[in-house]
N, C-alpha and C positions, 0 to 999 in steps of 0.2 A: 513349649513356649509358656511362661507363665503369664497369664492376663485375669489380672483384677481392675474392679472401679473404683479410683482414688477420688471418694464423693465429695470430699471437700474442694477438688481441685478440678472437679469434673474431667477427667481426663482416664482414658481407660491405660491400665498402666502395663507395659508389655514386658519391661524389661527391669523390675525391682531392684534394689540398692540389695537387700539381705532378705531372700525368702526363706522361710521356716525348710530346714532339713530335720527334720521331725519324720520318722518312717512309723511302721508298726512296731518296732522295737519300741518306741518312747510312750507309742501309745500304751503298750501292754505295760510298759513299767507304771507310768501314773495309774491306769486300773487294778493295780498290784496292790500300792500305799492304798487308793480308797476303798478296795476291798480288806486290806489289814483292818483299818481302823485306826491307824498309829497312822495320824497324820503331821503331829507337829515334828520338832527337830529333835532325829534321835539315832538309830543306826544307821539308814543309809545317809543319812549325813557325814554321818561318821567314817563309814566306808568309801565314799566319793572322797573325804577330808582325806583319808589314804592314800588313794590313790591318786589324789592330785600333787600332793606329796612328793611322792615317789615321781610322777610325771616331769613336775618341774625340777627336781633333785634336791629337794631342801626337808629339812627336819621335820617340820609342822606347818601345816594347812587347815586355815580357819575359816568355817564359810559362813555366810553373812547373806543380808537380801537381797542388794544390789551391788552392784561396781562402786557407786556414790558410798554407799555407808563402807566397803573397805576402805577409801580412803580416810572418812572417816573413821572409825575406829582406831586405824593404824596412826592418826595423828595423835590421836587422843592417847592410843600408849606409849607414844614417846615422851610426851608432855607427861603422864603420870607421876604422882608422889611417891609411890613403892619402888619406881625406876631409877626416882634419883637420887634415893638413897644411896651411900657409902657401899660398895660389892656390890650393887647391881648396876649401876648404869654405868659402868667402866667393862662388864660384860656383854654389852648391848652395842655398846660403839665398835664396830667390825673394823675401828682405822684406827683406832687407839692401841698400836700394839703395847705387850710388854717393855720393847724394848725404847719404847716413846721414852721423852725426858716429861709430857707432862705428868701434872701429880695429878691424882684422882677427881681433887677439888675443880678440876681445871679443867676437865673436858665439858665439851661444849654441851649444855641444857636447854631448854624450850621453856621459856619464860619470859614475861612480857618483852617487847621490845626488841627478842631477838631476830634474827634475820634468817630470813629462807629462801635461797634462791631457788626459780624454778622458770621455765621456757613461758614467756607470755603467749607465744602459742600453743594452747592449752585448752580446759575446760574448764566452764565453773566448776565445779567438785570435785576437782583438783585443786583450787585456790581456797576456795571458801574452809576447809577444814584448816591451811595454815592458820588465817584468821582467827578461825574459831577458837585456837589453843592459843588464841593473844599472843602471835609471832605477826610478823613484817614480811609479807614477798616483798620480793625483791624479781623483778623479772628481767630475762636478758630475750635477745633474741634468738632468733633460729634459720637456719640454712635452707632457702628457697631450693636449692638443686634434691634436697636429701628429705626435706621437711625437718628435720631434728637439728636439735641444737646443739653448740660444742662445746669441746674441753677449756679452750679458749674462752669462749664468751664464759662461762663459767668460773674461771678463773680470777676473770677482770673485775666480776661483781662480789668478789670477797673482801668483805671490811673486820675487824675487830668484835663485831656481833652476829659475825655468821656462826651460825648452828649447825645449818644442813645443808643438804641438795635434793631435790626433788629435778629425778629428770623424766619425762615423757614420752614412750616409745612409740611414735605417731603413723599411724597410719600403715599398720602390721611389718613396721618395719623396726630398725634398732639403734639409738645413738651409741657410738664408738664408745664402748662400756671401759677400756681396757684405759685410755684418755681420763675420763669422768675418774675412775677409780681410781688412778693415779694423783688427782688433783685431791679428791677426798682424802688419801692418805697423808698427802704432802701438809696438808692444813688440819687435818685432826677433826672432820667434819662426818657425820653421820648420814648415810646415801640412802634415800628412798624411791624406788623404782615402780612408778604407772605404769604399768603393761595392759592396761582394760584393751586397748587395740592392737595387742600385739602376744599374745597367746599361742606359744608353739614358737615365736618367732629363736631363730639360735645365732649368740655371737662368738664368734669363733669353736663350735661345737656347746655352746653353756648355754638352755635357756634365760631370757629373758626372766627378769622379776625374782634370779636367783643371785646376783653380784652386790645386795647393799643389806641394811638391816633389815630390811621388808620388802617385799613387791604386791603388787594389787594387780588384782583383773576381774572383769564384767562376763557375763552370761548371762546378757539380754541380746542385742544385737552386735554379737560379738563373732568371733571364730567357732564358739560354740551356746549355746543358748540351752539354760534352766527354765525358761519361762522371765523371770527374773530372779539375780542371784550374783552374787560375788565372792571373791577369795582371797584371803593375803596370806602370802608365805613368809615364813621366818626359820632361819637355823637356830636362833636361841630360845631357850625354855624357858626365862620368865616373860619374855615380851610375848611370846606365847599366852603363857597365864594372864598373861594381862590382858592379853584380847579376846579372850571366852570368856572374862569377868566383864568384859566392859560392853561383849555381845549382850548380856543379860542382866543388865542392870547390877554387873557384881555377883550375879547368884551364880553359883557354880553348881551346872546341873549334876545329873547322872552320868551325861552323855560326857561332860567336859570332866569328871573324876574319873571317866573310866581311860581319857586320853591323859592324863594326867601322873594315870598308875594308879589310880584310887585313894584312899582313905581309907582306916584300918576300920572305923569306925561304920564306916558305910554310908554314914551322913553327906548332906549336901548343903550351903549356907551361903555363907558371905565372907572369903577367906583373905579377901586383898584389901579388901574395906577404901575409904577415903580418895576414888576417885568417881563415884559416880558409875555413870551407863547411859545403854541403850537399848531397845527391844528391836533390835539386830538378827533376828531367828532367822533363818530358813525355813521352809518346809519339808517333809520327806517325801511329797513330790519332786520338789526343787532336786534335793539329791539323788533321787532314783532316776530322776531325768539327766542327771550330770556326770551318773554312772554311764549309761547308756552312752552320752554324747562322747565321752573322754574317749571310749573305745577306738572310736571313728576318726577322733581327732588329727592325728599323722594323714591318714588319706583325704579327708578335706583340706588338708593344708598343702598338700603337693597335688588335689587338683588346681586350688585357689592360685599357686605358680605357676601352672602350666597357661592358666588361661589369664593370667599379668603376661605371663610370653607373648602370648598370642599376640594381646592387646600393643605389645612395645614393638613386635616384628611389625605388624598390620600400620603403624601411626607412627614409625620411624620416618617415612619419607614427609611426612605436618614437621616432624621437625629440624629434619634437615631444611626443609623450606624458611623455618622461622615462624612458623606460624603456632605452634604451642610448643611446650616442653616435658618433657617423661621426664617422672622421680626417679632420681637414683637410690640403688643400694650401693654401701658400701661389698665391697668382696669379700670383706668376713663373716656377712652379716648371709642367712638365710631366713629369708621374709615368710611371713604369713597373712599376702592382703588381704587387709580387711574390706578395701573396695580397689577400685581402680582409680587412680589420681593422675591428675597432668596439671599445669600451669598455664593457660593465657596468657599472652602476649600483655592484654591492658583490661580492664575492670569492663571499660564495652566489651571487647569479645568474649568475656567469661561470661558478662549475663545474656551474650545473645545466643552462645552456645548455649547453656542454659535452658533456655527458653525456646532454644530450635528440638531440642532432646525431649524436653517436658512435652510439646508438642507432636511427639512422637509417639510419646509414653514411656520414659525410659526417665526413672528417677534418678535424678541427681543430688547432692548434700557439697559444700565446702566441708576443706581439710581440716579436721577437729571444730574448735566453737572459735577460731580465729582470733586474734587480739586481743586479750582480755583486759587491757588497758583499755580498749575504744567500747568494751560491754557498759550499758548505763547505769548496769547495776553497782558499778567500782566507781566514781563518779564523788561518792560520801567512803571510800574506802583509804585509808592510811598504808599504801604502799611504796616502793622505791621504784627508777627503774635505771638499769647501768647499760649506757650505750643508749647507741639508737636502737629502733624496732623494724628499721625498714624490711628487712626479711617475714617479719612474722605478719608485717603493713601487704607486703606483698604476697604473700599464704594467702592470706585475708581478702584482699580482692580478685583477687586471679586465677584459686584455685577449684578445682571443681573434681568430683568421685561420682563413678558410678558401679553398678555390679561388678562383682569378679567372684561369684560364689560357686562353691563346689561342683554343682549340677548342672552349671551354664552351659548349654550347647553351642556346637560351633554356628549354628544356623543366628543362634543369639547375639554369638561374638560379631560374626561378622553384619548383623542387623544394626549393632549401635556402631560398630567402622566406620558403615555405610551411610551412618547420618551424621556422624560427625565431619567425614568427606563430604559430605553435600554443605554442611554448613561453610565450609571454610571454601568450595568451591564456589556456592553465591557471594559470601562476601570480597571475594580475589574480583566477580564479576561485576 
């Protein structure tokens, strides 16, 4: 049983959302880097960048400090000036085939005004980098049964200045890629895929965050955890270069010449020039910790299912009652939750369950950061929204996560059953 004291909330906490799966492997790796000495970003960076690589089956893997700045960065290099040059960003647009009628000139860029749809149910950093590159979300909603948004709603919010798509794969689960992908091809738009909660998740045999020009994912409280740290994959080579130039303010270390195939010269500099940066580094902690955790990754993810089983056979007869509602997976889709999610009936009974769990010790969080239209911080923000929101209205109030993490015992599973059945037994009373 895990129990800590959640000082802020005073409440002793029995049953955590995502505890640290940190053994002595992870410890002996970060005693490893600070006994090297070579602590910033450098080989095992490099070697984790490999192997993540190969993990999710894509070309190039770029690691960064958090889940937030991959998004970041990956917006930043599509927006880039070297990208939209003539031969390069007709190479980058994965739906622009050869055999399209548009001309080069013609594919869609990231420039002020343009449009970027993406699922209001979301997070802020997820939205905030559209912005950042002076584009327009455009938000649609999302499917209360599945949490993910569709090909459909998608669809309907394409005007004359859509760009892209940004779709979000919520809550270790997967929106219907083969849909999505098909829409992006039929319009000539460029797909970018959030996977921060959905790492290892597979649709139709293909992970996640490997079907558009990039994907992103987190390693903080995530499927697997660096400490803090993120990743974006890409099958092309200059959007690649472009996001190790823009990890480091443009400089192009040792570490990003030696993935790169080198330089004859041996030099390192500033080879992309004119769009700027970030100090975006890792550490080789981060990475020796990310080696470690990837190893592990497959059998955290098919505990993490077995005990979503658990949770669906045990809380099947709440909803044949009507009294909450289980997330579905689609049947293509093989999940990797990231917690455990259900839906409430009405906004009372999510905060009373809530509040009967909390009282338990058993932390709970709503699904993703909920409506991002209703955040106060969008409020002075220039966005669209096509359709209504009631799906992502109803995410938002109703729903609620808790543990589902690898290590959970059954003693644990059936502890939070047992109080969510008492919950919904006093209120029937």
């Amino acid at each position: 049983m895990h129990v800590r004291t959640d000082w802020s909330k005073q409440v002793v906490v029995r049953i955590p959302l995502n505890p640290s799966t940190f053994g002595q492997e992870e410890k002996s790796a970060a005693k490893a880097v600070i006994d090297s000495g070579e602590l910033l970003m450098g080989q095992r960076c490099l070697e984790f960048e490999k192997a993540f690589a190969a993990y999710i089956g894509c070309s190039h893997a770029v690691m960064v400090n958090s889940g937030s700045s991959a998004n970041l960065v990956a917006m930043f290099a599509l927006a880039s000036a070297p990208l939209r040059e003539e031969g390069n960003i007709s190479r980058i647009v994965p739906f622009a085939l050869a055999s399209s009628p548009l001309r080069k000139n013609a594919i869609p860029r990231i420039v002020p005004g343009a449009e970027v749809i993406l699922p209001a149910l979301s997070w802020p950093t997820t939205v905030w980098p559209v912005l950042q590159i002076g584009a327009k979300p455009v938000f649609v909603d999302s499917d209360p049964a599945t949490l993910q948004t569709t090909a459909t709603m998608i669809e309907g919010a394409i005007t004359a200045q859509t760009v892209g798509i940004v779709v979000v794969h919520a809550s270790g689960s997967a929106t219907n890629m083969d849909e999505v992908t098909q829409v992006a091809r039929r319009h000539h738009l460029w797909l970018f895929e959030d996977s921060c909660e959905a790492l290892g998740v597979l649709w139709d045999g293909k992970k996640t965050g490997s079907f558009g020009v990039m994907g992103s994912f987190s390693f903080s409280s995530s499927q697997i955890s660096t400490i803090e740290g993120g990743m974006v994959v890409t099958n092309e080579n200059p959007m690649a270069d472009q996001l190790r130039a823009l990890r480091t303010h443009e400089r192009i270390s040792h570490m990003d010449s030696q993935t790169r195939g080198g330089r004859a010269d041996g030099e390192v500099g500033f080879p992309l020039g004119g769009t700027g940066g970030f100090n975006f580094r890792p550490t080789e902690i981060n990475g020796n910790l990310g080696l470690e955790q990837l190893k592990r990754l497959s059998r955290f993810n098919e505990k993490r299912r077995k005990v979503a089983c658990h949770f669906d056979d045990a809380l099947e007869p709440l909803q044949t009652a009507g009294r909450l509602r289980l997330v579905q997976h689609n049947p293509r889709c093989i999940p990797a939750p990231l917690s455990y999610a259900v839906l409430c009936q009405s906004r009372r009974d999510r905060d009373g369950l809530r509040d009967h769990l909390h009282a338990a010790g058993i932390e709970t969080r709503p699904a993703l950061g909920g409506n991002m239209v209703r955040h106060p911080a969008f409020t002075a923000v220039d966005y669209k929204v096509s359709g209504e929101l009631h799906g992502a209205n109803r995410i938002m109030d109703c729903s609620l996560c808790w543990g589902a993490y690898p290590e959970m015992s059954e003693d644990e599973i059936d502890y939070v059953v047992s109080a969510v059945q008492r919950y919904f037994r006093s209120e029937r009373a």
